[in-house]
PANUKE-504761 format. One line per field, with one value per residue (C-alpha): residue in one letter; chain; x negated, y negated, z negated. Coordinates in nm, 4 decimals, always signed. Example, Ala and Ser with C-alpha at 12.3 -4.5 7.8 and 13.67 -1.06 7.14 Angstrom:
2
rest: c(A, S)
kette: c(A, A)
X: c(-1.2300, -1.3670)
Y: c(+0.4500, +0.1060)
Z: c(-0.7800, -0.7140)
REM end
This chain:
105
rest: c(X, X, X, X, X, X, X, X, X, X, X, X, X, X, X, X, X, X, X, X, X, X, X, X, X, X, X, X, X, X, X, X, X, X, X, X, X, X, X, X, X, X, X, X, X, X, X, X, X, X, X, X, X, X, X, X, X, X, X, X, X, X, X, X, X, X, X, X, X, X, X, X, X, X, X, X, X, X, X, X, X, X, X, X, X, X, X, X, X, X, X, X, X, X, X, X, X, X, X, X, X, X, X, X, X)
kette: c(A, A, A, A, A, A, A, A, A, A, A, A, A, A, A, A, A, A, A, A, A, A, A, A, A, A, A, A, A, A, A, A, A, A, A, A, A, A, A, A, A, A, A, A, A, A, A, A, A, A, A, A, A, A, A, A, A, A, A, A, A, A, A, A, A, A, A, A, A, A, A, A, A, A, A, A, A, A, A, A, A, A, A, A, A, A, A, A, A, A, A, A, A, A, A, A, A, A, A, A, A, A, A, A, A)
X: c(-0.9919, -0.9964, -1.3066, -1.1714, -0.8792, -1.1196, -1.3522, -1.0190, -0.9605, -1.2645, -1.3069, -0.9295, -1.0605, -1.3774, -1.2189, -0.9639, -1.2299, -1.3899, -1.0911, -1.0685, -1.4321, -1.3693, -0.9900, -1.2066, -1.4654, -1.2294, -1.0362, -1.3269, -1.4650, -1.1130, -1.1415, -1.1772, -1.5093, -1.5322, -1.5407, -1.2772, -1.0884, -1.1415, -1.0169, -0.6923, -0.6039, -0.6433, -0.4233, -0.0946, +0.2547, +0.3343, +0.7266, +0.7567, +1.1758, +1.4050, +1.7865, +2.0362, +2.3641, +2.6622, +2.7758, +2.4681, +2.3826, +2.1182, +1.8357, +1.6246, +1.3204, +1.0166, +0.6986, +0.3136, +0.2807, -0.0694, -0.2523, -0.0433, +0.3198, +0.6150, +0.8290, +1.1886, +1.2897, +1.5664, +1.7026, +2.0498, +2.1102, +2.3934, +2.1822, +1.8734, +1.7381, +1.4484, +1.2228, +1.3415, +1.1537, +1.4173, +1.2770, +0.9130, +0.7867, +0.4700, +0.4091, +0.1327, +0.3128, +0.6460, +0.7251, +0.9727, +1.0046, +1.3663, +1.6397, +2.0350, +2.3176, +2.5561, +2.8618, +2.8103, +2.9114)
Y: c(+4.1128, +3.8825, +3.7138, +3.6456, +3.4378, +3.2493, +3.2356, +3.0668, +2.8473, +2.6953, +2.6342, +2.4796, +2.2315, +2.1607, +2.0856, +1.9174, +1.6545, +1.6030, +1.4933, +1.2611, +1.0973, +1.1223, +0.8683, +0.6626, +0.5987, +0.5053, +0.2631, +0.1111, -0.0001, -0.2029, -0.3969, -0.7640, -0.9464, -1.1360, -1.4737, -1.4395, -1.2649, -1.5946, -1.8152, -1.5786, -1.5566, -1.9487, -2.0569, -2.1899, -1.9834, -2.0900, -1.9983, -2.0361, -1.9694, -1.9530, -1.9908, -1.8988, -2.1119, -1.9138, -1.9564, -1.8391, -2.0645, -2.2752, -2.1636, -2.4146, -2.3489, -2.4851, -2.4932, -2.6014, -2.9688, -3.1385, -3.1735, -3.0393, -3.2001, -2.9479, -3.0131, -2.8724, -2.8043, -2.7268, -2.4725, -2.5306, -2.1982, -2.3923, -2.6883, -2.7458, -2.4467, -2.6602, -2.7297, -3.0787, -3.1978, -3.2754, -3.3929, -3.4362, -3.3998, -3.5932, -3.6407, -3.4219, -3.3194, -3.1685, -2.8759, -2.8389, -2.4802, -2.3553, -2.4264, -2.3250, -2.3983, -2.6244, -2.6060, -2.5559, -2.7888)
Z: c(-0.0722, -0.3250, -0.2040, +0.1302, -0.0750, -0.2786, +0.0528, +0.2761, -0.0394, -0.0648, +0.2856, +0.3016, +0.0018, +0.2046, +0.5269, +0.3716, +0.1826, +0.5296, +0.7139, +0.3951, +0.4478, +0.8187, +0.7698, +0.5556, +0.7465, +1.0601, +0.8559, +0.7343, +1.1076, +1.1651, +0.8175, +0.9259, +0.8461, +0.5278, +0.6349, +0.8800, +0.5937, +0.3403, +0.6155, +0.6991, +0.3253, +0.2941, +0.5886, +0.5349, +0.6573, +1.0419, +0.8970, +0.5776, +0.5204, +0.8055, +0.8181, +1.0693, +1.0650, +1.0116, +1.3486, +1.4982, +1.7409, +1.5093, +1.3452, +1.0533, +0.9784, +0.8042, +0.9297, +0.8220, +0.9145, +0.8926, +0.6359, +0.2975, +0.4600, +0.5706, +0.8632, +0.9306, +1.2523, +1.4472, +1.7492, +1.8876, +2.0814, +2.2296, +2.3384, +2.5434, +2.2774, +2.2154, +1.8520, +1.7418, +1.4287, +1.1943, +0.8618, +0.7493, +0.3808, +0.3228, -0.0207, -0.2001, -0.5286, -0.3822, -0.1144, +0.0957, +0.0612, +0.0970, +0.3781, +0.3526, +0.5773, +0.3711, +0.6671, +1.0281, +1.2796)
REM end
């Protein structure tokens, strides 16, 4: 009798390590390919903060411009609900990282 438990114990432990190796090996085929990894990790944020007004019928947000600029844009819910390119921040050294709604109006 005692057998059988340490018999059904070991076999738990053995199936149990097998559906381990089994998980690991099916994660493993949806990892993403190295280079395409390096070139994910090095892209810039398409949204980098949002902010919705406190009315709720805008939304700012900043966006990835070209080359190392950042762009905040606008949606008017009330409007034509359309992006309009508000401001632009070109210069290398500073980031325009951050939006708040001071009033809404």
């Amino acid at each position: 009798m005692i057998l059988d438990k340490t018999i059904a114990a070991r076999l738990r432990l053995v199936l149990l390590a097998c559906g381990m190796f089994m998980g690991a090996g099916a994660a493993a085929q949806d990892q993403v390919p190295t280079d395409k990894a390096a070139v994910l990790f090095g892209a810039r944020e398409s949204v980098q903060d949002i902010s919705l007004s406190p009315s709720g019928n805008k939304i700012a947000f900043i966006s990835a411009g070209p080359g190392n600029s950042e762009v905040l844009n606008l949606i008017d819910f009330g409007g034509a609900a359309q992006i309009v390119k508000f401001f632009a921040q070109t210069d290398v050294f500073t980031d325009l990282d951050w939006c708040r709604w001071a009033a809404c109006s």
